[in-house]
C-alpha positions in Angstrom: -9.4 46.5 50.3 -6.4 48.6 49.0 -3.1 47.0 48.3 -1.3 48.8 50.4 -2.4 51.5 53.1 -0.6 55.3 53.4 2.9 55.0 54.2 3.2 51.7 53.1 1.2 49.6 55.6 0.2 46.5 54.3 -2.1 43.4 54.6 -0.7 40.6 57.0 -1.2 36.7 57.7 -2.3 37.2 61.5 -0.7 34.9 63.8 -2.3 33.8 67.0 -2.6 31.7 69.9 -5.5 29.1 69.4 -7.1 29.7 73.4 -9.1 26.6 74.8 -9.2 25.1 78.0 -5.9 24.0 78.0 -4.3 27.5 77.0 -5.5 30.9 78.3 -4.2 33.4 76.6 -3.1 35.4 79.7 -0.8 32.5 80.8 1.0 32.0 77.2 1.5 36.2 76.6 3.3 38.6 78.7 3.2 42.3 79.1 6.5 43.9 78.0 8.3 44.0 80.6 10.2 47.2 81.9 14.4 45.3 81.7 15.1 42.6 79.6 17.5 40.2 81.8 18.7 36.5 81.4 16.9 36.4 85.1 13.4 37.2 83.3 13.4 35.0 80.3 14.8 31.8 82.3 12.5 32.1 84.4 9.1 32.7 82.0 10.3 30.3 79.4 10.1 27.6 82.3 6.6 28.9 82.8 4.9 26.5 79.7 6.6 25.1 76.4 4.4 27.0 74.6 5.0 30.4 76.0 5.7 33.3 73.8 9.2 34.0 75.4 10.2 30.8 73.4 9.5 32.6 70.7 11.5 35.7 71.9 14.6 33.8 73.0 14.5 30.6 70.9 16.8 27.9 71.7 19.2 25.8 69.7 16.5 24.7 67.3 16.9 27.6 65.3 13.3 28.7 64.8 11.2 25.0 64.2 9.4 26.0 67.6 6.9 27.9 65.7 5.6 25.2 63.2 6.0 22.4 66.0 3.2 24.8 67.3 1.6 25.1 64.6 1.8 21.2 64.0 0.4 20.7 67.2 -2.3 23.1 66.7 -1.1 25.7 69.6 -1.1 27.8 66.7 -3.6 29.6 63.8 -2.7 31.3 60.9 -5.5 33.3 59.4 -6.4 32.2 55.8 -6.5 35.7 54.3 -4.7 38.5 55.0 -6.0 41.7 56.4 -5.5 44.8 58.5 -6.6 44.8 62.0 -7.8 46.6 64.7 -6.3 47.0 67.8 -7.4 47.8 71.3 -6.2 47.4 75.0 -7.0 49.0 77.9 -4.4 48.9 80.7 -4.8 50.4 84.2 -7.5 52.8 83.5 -5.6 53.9 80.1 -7.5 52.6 76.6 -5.1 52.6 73.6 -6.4 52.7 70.1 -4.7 51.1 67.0 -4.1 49.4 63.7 -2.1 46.2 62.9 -0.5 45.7 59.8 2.8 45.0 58.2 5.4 47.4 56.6 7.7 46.2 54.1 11.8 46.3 54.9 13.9 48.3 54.4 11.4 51.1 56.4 13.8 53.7 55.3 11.8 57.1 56.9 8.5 56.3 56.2 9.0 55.6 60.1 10.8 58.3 62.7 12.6 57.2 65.4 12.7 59.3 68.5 15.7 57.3 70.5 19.1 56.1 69.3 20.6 52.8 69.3 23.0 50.5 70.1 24.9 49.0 67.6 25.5 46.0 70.4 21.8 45.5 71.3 20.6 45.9 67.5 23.3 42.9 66.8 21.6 40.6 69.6 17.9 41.4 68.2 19.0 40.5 65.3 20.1 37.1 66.1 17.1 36.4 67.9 14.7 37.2 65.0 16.8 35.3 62.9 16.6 32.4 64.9 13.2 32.4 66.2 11.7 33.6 62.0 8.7 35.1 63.9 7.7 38.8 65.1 6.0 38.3 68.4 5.7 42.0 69.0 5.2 44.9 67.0 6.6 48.0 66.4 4.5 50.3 67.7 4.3 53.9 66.2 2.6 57.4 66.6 0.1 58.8 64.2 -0.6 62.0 65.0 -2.2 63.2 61.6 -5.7 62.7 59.9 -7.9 60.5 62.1 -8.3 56.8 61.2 -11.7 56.4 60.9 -14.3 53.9 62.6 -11.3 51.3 63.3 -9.6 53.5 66.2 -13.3 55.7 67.0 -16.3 53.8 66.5 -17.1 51.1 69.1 -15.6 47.9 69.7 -17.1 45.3 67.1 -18.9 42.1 68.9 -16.6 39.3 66.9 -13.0 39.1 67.4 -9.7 37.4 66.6 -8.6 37.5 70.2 -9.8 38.6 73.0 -8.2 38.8 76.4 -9.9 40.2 79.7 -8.1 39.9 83.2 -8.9 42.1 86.6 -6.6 45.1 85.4 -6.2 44.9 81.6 -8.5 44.2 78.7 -7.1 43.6 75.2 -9.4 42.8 71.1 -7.9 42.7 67.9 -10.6 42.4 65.1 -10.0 42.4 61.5 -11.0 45.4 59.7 -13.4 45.3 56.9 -12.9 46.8 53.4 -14.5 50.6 54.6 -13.1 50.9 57.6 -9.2 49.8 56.0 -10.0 52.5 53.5 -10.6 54.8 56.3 -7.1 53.7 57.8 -5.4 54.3 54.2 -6.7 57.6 54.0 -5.6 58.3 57.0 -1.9 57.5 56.8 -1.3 59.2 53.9 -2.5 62.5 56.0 0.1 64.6 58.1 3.2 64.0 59.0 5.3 60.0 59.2 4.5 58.1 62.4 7.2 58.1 64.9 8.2 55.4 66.4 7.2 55.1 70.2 8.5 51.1 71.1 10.7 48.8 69.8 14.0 51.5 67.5 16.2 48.1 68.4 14.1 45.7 67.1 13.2 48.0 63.8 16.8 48.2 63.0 17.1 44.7 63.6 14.9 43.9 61.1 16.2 46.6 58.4 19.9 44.5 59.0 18.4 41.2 58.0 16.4 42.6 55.2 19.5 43.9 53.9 20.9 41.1 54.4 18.7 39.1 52.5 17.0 36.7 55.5 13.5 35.5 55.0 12.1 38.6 57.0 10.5 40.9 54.2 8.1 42.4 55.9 7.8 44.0 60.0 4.9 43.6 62.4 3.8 47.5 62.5 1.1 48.7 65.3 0.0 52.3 64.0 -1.4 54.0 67.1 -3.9 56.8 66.9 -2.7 59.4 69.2 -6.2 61.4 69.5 -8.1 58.6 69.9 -5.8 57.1 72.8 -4.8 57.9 76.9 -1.1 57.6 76.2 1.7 58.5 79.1 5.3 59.6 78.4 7.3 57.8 81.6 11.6 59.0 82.3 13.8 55.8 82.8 16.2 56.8 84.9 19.9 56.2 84.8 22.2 54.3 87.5 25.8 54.9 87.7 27.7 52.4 89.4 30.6 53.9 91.0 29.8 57.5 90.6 30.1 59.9 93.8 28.8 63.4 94.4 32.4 64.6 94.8 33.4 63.8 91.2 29.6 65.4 89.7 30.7 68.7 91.9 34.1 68.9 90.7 33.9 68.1 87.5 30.6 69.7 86.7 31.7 73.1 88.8 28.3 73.4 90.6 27.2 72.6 93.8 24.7 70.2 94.9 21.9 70.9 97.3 20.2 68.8 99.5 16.6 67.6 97.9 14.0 66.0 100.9 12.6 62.9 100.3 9.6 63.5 98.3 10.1 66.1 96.8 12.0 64.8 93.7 9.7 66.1 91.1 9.4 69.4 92.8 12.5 70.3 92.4 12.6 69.1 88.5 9.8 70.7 87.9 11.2 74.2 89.3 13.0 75.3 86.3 13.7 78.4 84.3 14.7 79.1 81.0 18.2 78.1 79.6 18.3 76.0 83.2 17.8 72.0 83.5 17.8 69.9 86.9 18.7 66.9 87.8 18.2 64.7 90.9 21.2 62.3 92.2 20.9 59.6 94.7 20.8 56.3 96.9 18.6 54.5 99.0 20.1 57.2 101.7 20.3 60.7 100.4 19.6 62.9 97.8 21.1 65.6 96.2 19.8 68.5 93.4 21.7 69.9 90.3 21.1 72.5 88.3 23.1 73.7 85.4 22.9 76.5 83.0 22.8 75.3 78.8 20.8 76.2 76.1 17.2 74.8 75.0 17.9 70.9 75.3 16.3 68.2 76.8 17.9 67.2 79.9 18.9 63.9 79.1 20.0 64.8 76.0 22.7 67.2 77.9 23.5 64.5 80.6 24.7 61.6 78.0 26.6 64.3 75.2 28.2 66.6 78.2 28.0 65.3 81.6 28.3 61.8 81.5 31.8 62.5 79.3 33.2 64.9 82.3 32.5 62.7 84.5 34.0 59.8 82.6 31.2 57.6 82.7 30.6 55.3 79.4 27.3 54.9 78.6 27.8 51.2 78.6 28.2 51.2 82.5 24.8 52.5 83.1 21.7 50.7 84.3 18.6 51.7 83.8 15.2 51.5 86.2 11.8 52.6 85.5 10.6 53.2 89.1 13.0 55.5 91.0 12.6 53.6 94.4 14.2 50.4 92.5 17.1 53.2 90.9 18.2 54.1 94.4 18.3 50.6 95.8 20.6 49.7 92.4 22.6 52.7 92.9 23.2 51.8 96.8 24.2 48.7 96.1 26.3 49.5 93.2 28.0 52.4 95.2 27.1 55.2 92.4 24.5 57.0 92.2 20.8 57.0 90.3 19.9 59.9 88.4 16.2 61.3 87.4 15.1 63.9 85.2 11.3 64.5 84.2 9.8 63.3 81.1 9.3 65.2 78.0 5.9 65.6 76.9 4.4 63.2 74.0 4.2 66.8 71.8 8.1 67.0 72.7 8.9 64.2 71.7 7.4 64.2 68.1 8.6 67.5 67.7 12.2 66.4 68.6 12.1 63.0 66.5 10.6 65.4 63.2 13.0 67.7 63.7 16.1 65.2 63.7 16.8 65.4 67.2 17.1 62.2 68.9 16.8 61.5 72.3 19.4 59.0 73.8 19.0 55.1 74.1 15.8 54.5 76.7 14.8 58.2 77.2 11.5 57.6 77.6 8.8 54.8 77.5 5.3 55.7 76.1 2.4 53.4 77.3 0.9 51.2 78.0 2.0 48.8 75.4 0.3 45.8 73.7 0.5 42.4 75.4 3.4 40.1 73.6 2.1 37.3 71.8 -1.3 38.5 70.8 -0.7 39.2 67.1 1.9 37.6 65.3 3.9 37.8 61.7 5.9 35.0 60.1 9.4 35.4 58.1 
């Protein structure tokens, strides 16, 4: 097997849960979840001592909880390292990928597609430095030269994990010497992945690379975008204490009424050199439409909008379902705001080109589960 595979994606120690009848792995992983809270990881740390969200949000040990695991034989680290294949299948959508680690700095053999926050790249950063493990990957975008019999031939029978519940199905196998080959030779086809989950965590890990911290290498899941049923989802934004009197006035157009229902309708009912917007609560809603050159909407809501109508971007919240976005607005006495969602081409047309889209544009999925694969330091 090759030293190191296209844009520098390398062989990795795989660490894993060891599953028995003590341990399922369904009830020591998670999904990613849509908001990261202190609610959320109270509440599934005090699930098991040996839940992955230890791991995530590490406590004052300063990062002993994953050879205590280990110790106590929660834990397996494979004896040789290898590339591995990667496959879930979540709500009717089957994803298709390879495992493997990239070496830090990643510099732009990776694209990003969001900005980020200098604040929330600072608190990922303490938490990686802490916990010394990657319990999730980065997951990126090839688009390019297919990867061969590891993302298109059939699943193989053996596997390093394997997790199988009522509405998701996940198998990571590692990849023989052909098939990583395959994988090398297609990476170092087409264009540099893009980054489609975790920009915060990625820059996180740059910073302490830099900075000389154990981390050398990051947990990198390349998926195969022809060979997988990805969606590109909006997050929507919440305002607290934002009123349709100060978007009128300070935007100079009017808003119209929009029924219940009909929210992407209206979105969708756009012309050239025109974007729309929908604003409301758990009460009302209200349609604007403004007239700007070719941009993304949200791009224009958070460089022109947002400043007029003196709104920080560190008040908003953000929501993935737009029901749970009105109720927040409501009870935050603002408003919620939705645009649609760019298309997956859009979007690795935008990152390629430089453009970024702001902070939690978009979220492309389904994702892996947490805590299936693993890297050390």
């Amino acid at each position: 097997m090759p030293c190191v595979s296209g844009p520098g994606l390398e062989p990795l120690r795989a660490v894993t849960y060891r599953s028995d009848a003590s341990r399922r792995l369904e009830d020591v992983t998670m999904r990613p979840p849509e908001i990261w809270d202190d609610d959320l990881v109270r509440r599934l740390s005090a699930l098991r001592p040996d839940h992955v969200m230890h791991l995530l949000a590490p406590g004052s040990d300063l990062g002993t909880t994953l050879q205590r695991w280990h110790s106590a034989g929660a834990l397996d680290i494979a004896g040789t390292s290898g590339l591995y294949g990667w496959s879930w299948q979540v709500a009717g959508r089957r994803i298709r990928g390879v495992a493997g680690a990239m070496a830090l700095p990643v510099g732009q053999r990776l694209i990003p597609h969001e900005r980020v926050r200098s604040d929330i790249v600072a608190a990922r950063a303490d938490g990686l430095a802490r916990a010394v493990v990657q319990a999730e990957p980065i997951v990126v975008l090839h688009d390019g030269h297919p990867l061969g019999a590891a993302t298109t031939g059939p699943l193989p029978t053996d596997s390093l994990v394997e997790l199988s519940t009522a509405d998701e199905r996940h198998r990571v196998w590692q990849l023989g010497t052909r098939d990583a080959a395959d994988v090398s030779a297609g990476l170092a086809v087409g264009p540099p992945p893009v980054v489609a989950d975790g920009h915060h965590r990625l820059a996180a890990l740059d910073s302490l690379a830099v900075a000389g911290s154990a981390f050398s290498h990051a947990l990198v899941l390349v998926v195969d975008v022809g060979a997988s049923d990805l969606s590109v989802r909006t997050i929507h934004r919440v305002v607290p204490g934002l009123d349709a009197d100060r978007v009128a006035t300070a935007t100079g157009v009017s808003l119209v009424p929009v029924p219940d229902g009909a929210e992407l309708q209206f979105l969708r009912q756009t012309g050239r050199g025109r974007l729309r917007f929908v604003l409301g609560d758990s009460a009302r809603l209200l349609g604007l439409e403004v007239s700007v050159e070719q941009v993304h909407a949200l791009c224009h809501l958070h460089r022109n909008l947002l400043p007029r109508w003196e709104v920080p971007e560190a008040r908003l919240g953000y929501a993935h379902e737009w029901s749970v976005a009105r109720t927040a607005a409501s009870t935050a006495h603002g408003l919620a705001i939705a645009t649609s969602a760019p298309g997956l081409p859009e979007v690795l047309e935008a990152a390629r080109s430089g453009h970024l889209l702001p902070h939690k544009a978009t979220s492309i999925g389904p994702k892996p589960r947490i805590g299936l694969l693993m890297l050390s330091g």
